[in-house]
N, C-alpha and C positions, 0 to 999 in steps of 0.2 A: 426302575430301581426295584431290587427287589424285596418282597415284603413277606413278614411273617405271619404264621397261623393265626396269633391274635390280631394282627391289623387285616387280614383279608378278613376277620370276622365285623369286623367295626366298619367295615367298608361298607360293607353287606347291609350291617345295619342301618347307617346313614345314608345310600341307596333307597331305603323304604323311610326315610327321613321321620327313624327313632329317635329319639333324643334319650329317654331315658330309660333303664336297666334297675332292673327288680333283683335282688341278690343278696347272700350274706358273705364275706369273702375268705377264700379259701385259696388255697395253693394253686388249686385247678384253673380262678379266672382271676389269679394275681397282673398278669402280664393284660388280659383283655381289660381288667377294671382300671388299671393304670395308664393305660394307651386312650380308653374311654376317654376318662380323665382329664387327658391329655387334651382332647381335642372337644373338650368344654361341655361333655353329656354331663347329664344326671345320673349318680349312681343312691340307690336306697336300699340301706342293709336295715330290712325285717327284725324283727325277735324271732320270730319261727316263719318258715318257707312258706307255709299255709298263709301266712298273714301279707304275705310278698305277696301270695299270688290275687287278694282279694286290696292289696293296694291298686295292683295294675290294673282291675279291674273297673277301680273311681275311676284314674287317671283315664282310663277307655274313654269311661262314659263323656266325660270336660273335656277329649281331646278328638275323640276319634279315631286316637292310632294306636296301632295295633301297640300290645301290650309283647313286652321281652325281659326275660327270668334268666338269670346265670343260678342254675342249681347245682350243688354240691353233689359230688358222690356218693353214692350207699343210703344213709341218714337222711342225706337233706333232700334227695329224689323221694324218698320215701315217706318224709314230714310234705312234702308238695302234692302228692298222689288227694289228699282230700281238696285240695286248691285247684285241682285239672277238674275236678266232677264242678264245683262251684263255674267255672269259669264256661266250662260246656255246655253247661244246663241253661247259663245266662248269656247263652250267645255271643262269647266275648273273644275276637280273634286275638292270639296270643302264640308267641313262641317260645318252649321250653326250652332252652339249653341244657341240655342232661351233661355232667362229667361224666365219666366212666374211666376204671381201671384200667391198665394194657390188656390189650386185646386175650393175650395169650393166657388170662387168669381164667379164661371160658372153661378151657379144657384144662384145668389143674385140678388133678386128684390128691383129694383128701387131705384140703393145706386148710388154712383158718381163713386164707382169704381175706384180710383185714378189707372192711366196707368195701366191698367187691358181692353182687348179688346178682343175678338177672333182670334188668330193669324195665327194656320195653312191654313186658307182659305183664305189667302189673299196672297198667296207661291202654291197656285194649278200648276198654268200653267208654273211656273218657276223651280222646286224643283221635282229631280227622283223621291223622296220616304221623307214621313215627319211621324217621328215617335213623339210620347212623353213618357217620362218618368213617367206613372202615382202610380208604384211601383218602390222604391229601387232596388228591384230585377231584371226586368226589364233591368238594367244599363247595365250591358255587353251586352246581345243580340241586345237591341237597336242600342247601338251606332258601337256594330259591322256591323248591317245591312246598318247603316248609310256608313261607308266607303265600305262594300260590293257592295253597290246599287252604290257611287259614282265613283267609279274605275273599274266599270264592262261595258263593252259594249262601248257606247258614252258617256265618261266620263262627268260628269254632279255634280249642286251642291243638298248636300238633307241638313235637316232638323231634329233633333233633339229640342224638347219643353224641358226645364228644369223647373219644377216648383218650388216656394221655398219651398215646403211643404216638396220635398224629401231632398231638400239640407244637411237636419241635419243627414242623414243616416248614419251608421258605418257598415263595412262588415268586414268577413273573409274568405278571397276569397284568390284563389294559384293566382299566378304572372297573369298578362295579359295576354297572349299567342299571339306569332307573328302573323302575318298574312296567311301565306300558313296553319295556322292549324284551318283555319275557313272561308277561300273563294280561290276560285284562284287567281293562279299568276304565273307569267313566264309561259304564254299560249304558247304551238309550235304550228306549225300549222301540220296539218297530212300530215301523209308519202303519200298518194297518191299523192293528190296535190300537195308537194312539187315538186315530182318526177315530173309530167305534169312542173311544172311551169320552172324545170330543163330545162325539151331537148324544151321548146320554147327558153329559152335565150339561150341555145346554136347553136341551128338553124336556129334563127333571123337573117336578114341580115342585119336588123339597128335595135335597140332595145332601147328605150331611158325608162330615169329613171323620173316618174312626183313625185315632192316631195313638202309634204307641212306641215304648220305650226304646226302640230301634231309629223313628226319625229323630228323637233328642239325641242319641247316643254317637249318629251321624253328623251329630251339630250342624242339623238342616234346617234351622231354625228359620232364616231370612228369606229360604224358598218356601217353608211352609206358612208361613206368614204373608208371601205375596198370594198363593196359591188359593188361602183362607179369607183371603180381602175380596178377589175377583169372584169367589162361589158365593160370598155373603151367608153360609151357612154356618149348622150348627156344628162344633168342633166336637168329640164324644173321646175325650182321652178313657186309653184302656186302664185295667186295675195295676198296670205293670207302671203310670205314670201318676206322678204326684205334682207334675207340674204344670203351669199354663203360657203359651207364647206373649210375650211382651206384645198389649195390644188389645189382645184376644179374650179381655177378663167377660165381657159380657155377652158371648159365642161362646162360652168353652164349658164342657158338665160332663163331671167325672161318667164312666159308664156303672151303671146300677142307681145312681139319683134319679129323683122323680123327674126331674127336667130331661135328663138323657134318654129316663125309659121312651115320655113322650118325644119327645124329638126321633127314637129310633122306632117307633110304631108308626109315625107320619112319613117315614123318608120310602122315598121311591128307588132312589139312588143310592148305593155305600160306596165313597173313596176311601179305601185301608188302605196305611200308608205304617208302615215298620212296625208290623204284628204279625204273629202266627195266628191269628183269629185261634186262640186255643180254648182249653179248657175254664180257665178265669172268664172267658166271654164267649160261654156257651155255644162256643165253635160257630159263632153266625148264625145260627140255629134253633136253640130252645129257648128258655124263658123271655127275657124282654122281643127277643126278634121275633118270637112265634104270634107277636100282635101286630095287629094292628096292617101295612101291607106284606105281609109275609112272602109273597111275591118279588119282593126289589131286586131291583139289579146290583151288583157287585161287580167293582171295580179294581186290581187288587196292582197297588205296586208291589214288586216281592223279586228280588234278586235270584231267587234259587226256582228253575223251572218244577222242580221235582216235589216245591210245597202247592203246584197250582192248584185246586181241587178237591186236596186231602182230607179239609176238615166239613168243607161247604163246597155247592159247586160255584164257581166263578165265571162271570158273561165276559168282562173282560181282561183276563191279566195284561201287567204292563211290564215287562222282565226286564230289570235291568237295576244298576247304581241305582239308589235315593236321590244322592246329590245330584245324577245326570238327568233322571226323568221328571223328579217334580220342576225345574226350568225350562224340561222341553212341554211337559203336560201344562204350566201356564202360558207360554209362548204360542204353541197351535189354538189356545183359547182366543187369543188375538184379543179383539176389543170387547171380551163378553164382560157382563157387568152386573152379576145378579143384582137382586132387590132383595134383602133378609126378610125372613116368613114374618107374618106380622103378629107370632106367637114368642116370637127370640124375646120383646122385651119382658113381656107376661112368663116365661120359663125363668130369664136371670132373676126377678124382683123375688119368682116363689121359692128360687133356689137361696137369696141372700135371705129372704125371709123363715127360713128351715132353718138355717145357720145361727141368725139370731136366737129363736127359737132354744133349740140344744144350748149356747153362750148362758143363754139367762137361765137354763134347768139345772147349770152344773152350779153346788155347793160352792158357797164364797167363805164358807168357816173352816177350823182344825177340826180333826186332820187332813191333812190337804188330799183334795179329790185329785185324780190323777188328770183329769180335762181340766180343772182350774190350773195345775203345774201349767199344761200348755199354754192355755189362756195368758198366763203372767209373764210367761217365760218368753213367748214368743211375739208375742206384741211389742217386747223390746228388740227385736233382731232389725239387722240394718235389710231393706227394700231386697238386695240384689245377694243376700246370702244364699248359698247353695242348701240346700236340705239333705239330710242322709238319715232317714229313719230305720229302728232295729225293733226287735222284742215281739214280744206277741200282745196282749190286750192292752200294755201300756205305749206300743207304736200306734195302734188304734186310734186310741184317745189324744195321741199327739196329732195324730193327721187330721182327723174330725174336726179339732179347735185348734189348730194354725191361725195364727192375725196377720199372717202376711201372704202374698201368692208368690210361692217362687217360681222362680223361672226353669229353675234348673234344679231337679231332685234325682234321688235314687234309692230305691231298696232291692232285696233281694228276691223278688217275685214268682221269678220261674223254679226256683230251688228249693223256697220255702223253709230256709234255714236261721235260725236266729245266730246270732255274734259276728257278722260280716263287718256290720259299720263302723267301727273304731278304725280298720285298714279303708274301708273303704271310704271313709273321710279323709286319712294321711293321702289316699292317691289321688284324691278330689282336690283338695288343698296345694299340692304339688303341679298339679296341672292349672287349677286359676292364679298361683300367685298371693302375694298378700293383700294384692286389691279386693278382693273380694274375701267373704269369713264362709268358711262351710262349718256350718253348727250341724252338730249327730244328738239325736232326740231318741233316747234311745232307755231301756231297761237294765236292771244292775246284773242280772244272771248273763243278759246279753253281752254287757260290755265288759263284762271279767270271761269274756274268753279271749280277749285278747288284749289284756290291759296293759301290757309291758310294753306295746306300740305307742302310750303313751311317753317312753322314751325317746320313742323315734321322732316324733313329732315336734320337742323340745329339742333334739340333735340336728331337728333339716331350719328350727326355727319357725315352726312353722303355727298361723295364731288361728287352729281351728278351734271350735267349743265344742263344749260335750256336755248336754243337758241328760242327767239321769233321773229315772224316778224309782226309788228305793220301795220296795215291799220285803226285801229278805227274803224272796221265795220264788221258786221258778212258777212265778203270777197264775198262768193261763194252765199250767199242768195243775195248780192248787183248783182251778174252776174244772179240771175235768174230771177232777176227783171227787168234787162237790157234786158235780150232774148227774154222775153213775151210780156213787153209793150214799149222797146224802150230807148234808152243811156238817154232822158233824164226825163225820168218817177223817181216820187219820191219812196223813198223806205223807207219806212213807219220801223222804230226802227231797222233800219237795217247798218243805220250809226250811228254814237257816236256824237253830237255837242261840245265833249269835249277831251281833250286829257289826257287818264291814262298813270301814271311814273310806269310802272312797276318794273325797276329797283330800286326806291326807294320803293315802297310796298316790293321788297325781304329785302331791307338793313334793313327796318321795321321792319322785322320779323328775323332778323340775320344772314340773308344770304350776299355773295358779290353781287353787282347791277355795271352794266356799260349799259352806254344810249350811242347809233350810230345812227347817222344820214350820213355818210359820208363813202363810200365805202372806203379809207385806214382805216379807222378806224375799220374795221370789223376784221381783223387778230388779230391787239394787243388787241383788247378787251378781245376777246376769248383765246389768250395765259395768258391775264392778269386771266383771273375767273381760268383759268383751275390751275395756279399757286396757287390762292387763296389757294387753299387744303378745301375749305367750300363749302355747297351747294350756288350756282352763278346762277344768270339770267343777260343775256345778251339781252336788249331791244334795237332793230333794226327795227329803220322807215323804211319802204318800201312803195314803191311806190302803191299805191292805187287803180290807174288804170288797173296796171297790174295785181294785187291783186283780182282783183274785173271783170273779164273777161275769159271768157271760148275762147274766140281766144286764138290759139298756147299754152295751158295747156297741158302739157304732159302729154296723157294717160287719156285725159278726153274721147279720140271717143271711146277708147276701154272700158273704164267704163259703157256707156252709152250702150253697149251690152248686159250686162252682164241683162236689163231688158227689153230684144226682145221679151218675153213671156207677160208682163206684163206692156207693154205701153211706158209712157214719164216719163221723172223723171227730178228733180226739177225743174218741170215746162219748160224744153226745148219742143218747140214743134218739132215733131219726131222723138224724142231723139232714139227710137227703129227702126227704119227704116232708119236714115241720113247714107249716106255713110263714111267710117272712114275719108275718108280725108279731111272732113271742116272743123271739130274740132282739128284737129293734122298736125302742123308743123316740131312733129318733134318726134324721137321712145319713147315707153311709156318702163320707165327704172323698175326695180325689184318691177313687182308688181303698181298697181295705182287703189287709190279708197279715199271715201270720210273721 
């Protein structure tokens, strides 16, 4: 029978078994969002495209699959352009659906062109591959190439133009056809290598496992977990992970804590496992790697042959799927069965005992410290909430003093951007369901860049929370300004002379709202939103000063390394050469960055 433009598009889709569509709706994907609809997807319409694109991006992370955008002509390709840099930088496969004008507007001299622009080149530097649909025909191979190019290698977003010239198209085409019958999938990595990568882990005399935001994002959890049991080694989550495998609490330390440093000065062996060994972890390379056997072998699962080497050299890559090789990489282990170094329980104790440590240093009186906010706030969270942290010195201080280990976390690492997390909690939340609560811990400059997705979140229903910590000033630009000219130098729109109700701006919008100014008040609040069963912000004054100061920020010294290549950053002077211990009072907990 035959079908039209918009059902060949939903074909296509559910072929790569999308389920849900990032978009605001428009004329251009009236017919596709309806047909969607139709056949029981998700459709989520944004406040701003930008905010579409860093939903799809939670939803990535909780799903796995690839993220897809219906964008609007002109405007809304144009609001999405900062969401394709986001999406890229974070390694997030994704497809654009661009509308576009008729074709014939290319060549029209001298008209007004209503939202008619040039749009592939303005998606150069951000987009693997940008096709268009300039025949019906066209449709399958395009939009195949489209998810080919963005799930292949360094998972990345592309681009598809839709114009409406083809929209009215009607085909008679056989069914979509899956995926393995038109790109790969389920990559092994080869029997050689495998075999090498065997008798090093069995011959290791300390072997540790570096793992990063790429195997959680794979939701390769239950292979990295059999994988982690049969090495009996230490687990070294990269800065790009907040989280730890079910299981795995006393094997697992963040990279840059003292337990991780030593643990990566004794390992003989490194299993990388969904990281670019980048710049955050000193490229395999410099600081904590440069002790201790600096010599080790490296082991590297890594989908793209073309990262082999790049940053460090590598003894054995293992090319291929996450999902396909860590089952084959435990499977050829056959019956091996480490014994854990007999330093693992003496690293956890020093690591819980640092923690304590910081807990009892931070301020239990007014004005609230921004580590006691966490401390209160988050020791009410239920076991299995998701985590999504934002902001700059007051993300810090939430991550530092977490009372819970989650499982499953996210921030925006490789891009270094503040205001992501408000979407990227809505696409987090979307993707677990209302079984689980994804709380965003997050700062007020942060989550006012995209606070009107708290409408969204009340329209899908949806009961995530949003823990803020209020200073009225963009925090960490108030502490860069204090570094360079001085505690009492002005800082030019960097304070607020005013004070925002954010908890009434959510009631505004439908959500539940609670305002704390008062350290008991921090538990019941956050027990009260989390009852609510709505999406809830919890607005919590904190103290300013602390807020607004690189003294004792946990994990600011070892941030500040991570650009020893490439000078001073926000303005600290020496920031690349100060020794760790000015800036840090005290250990830098899972992961620390801006």
């Amino acid at each position: 029978m035959p079908s039209k433009m918009h059902e060949r598009i939903v074909d296509l889709l559910q072929a790569e078994g999308v389920d849900t569509v990032f978009g605001i709706p428009d004329p251009s994907f009236f017919a596709m969002f309806l047909e969607a609809e139709k056949r029981g997807m998700t459709l989520v319409a944004p406040h701003h495209e930008q905010a579409g694109a860093l939903m799809a991006d939670g939803y990535y992370r909780m799903t796995g699959k690839p993220a897809v955008m219906g964008i609007n002509k002109g405007p809304g390709v144009a609001n999405i352009a900062a969401g394709a840099a986001y999406l890229a930088k974070e390694n997030v496969p994704a497809v654009f659906i661009m509308a576009q004008r008729q074709r014939f507007y290319e060549q029209r001299v001298r008209r007004g062109k209503m939202q008619h622009m040039p749009q592939p080149a303005l998606f150069e530097g951000a987009m693997k591959w940008i096709g268009t649909i300039e025949y019906p025909e066209q449709t399958d191979e395009i939009f195949h190439e489209a998810f080919r190019r963005a799930l292949s290698g360094v998972p990345g977003p592309t681009m598809v133009e839709l114009p409406l010239s083809v929209m009215a198209a009607t085909f008679d085409l056989p069914p979509a056809p899956p995926p393995h019958r038109y790109r790969l999938v389920n990559q092994e990595a080869g029997t050689t290598a495998l075999a090498e990568a065997v008798r090093l882990l069995t011959e290791a005399e300390q072997p540790i496992m570096l793992v990063g935001q790429g195997a959680f994002a794979s939701r390769a959890h239950a292979d990295l977990i059999a994988l982690g049991k049969k090495l009996a080694c230490p687990i070294v989550s990269t800065t790009a992970v907040d989280a730890v495998l079910e299981g795995m609490d006393g094997v697992s330390f963040p990279y840059g804590s003292d337990a991780a440093a030593e643990a990566v000065a004794r390992a003989d062996v490194v299993l990388a496992v969904g990281t670019e060994i980048g710049e955050a972890m000193h490229y395999g390379r410099g600081r904590h790697w440069a002790k201790g056997k600096a010599d080790r072998k490296w082991i590297y699962i890594e989908r793209d042959p073309t990262a082999i080497g790049v940053n460090r050299p590598i003894d054995v890559p293992l090319v291929g799927d996450l999902k396909a090789v860590l089952p084959q990489l435990t499977g050829a282990l056959g019956n091996l069965q480490r014994t854990a170094p007999a330093e693992m329980a003496g690293w956890a104790e020093s690591h819980a005992v640092q923690k304590r440590a910081l807990v009892e240093s931070i301020p239990a009186g007014e004005p609230i410290h921004p580590g006691r906010l966490s401390i209160e706030a988050t020791k009410m969270l239920p076991k299995d909430a998701v985590i999504v942290r934002d902001g700059g010195a007051s993300a810090m201080w939430f991550n530092a003093l977490l009372q819970i280990t989650p499982r499953d976390a996210m921030w925006n690492s490789n891009y270094g951007a503040i205001g992501p997390g408000l979407p990227y909690a809505v696409g987090a939340q979307i993707a677990v369901g209302p079984e689980r609560r994804v709380v965003l811990l997050t700062g007020d400059s942060s989550v006012l860049f995209h606070i009107a997705e708290i409408e969204t979140a009340v329209r899908k229903n949806l009961p995530l929370l949003v823990v803020v910590a209020v200073d009225h000033a963009w925090g960490i630009e108030v502490a860069s300004y204090k570094a360079n000219y001085g505690n009492d130098t002005s800082t030019p729109e960097a304070k607020w002379n005013h004070h925002v109700r954010l908890d009434k701006t959510a009631e505004s919008l439908g959500a539940h709202g609670e305002y704390v100014d008062k350290v008991a008040d921090i538990g019941p609040a956050v027990a009260r939103a989390l009852a609510s069963g709505k999406p809830a912000l919890v607005h919590v004054e904190v103290d300013a000063s602390a807020n607004q100061s690189f003294a004792g920020l946990p994990g600011f010294a070892e941030f500040r390394t991570w650009y020893g290549e490439d000078g001073d950053f926000l303005g600290v002077p020496g920031a690349s050469s100060a020794p760790a211990a000015k800036a840090d009072s005290a250990p830098m907990e899972q992961g620390s960055g801006y």
